[in-house]
C-alpha positions in Angstrom: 41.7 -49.2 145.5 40.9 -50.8 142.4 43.3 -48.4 139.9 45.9 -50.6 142.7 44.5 -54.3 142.5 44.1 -54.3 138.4 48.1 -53.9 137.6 48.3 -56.3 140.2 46.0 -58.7 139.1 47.6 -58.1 135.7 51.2 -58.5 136.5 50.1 -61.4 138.8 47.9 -63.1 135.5 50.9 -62.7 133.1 53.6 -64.6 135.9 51.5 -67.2 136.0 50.9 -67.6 132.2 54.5 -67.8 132.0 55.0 -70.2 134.6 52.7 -72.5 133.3 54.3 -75.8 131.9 54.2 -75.7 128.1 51.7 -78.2 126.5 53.1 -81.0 124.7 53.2 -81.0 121.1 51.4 -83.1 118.6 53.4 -85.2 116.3 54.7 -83.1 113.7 53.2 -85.9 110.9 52.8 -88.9 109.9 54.8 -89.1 107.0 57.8 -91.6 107.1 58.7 -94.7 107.4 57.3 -97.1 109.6 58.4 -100.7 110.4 56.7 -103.4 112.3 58.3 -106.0 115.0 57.5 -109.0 112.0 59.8 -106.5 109.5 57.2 -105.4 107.2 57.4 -101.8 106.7 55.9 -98.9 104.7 56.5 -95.1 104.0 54.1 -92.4 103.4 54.9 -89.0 101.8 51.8 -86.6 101.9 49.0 -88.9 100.1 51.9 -91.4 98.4 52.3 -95.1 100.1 54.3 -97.4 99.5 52.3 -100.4 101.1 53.5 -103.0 103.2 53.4 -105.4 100.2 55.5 -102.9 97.6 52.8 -101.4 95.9 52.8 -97.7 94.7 49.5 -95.7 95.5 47.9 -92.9 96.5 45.6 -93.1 99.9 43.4 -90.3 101.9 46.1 -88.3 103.9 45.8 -85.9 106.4 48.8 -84.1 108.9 48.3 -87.3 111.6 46.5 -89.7 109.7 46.1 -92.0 106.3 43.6 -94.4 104.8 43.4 -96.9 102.1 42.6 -99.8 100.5 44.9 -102.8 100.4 45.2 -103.6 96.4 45.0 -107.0 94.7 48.4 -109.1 95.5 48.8 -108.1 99.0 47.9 -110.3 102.0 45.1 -107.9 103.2 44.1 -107.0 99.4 40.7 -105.4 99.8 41.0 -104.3 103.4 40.4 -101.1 104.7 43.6 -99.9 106.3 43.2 -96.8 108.8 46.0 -95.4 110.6 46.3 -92.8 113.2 49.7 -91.3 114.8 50.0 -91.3 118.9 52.8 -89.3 118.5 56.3 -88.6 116.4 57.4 -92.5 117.1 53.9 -94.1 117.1 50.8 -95.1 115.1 48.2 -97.6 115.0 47.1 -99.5 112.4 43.7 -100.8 112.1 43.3 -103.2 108.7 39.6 -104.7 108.5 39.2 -107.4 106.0 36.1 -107.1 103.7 34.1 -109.7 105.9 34.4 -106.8 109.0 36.8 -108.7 111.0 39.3 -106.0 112.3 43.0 -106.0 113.8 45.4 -103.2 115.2 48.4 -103.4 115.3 51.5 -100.9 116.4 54.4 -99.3 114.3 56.7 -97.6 115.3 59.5 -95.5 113.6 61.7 -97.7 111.3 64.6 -96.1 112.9 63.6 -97.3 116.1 63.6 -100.6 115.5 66.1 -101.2 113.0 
């Protein structure tokens, strides 16, 4: 009986692997540009920014996140700016000034809200 059950059991398995809804993907990255509601905007290619305030740099970059430090001349210069990406449309962006006051904001996709 059990030479019976197994291809069963198998068959049976495999059907319902198939059937099973296909898990969403993560973001493919976070590189891009992104725009806020206030129209600042950056873009980020691999570990190159271009910052909010113009500048040129290079920050810590990984697939679905990036870090740096705001230079000298921009409003936040000195900050600790930490983003993450929600998904292909989204990030947040945390900026925490020197003093360890911290705010987040969310960007979205310049072409979303241009």
């Amino acid at each position: 009986m059990r030479t019976v059950r197994l291809p069963f059991v198998l068959a049976a398995a495999f059907m319902a692997f198939l059937l099973l809804p296909a898990a969403p993907a993560l973001a493919d990255r976070i590189d891009g540009n992104w725009c806020f509601t206030d129209g600042r905007h950056m873009s980020i290619a691999g570990p190159a920014i271009v910052t909010p305030g113009g500048a040129r740099m290079i920050g810590d970059y990984d697939r679905h996140s990036f870090h740096y430090v705001a230079p000298a001349g921009e409003a936040d210069a000195g900050a600790q700016i930490d983003m993450i990406q929600f998904d292909e449309y989204t990030i947040q962006v945390v900026t925490t000034s020197p003093d360890g006051l911290a705010r987040t904001e969310t960007w979205k996709r310049c072409d979303l809200t241009t």
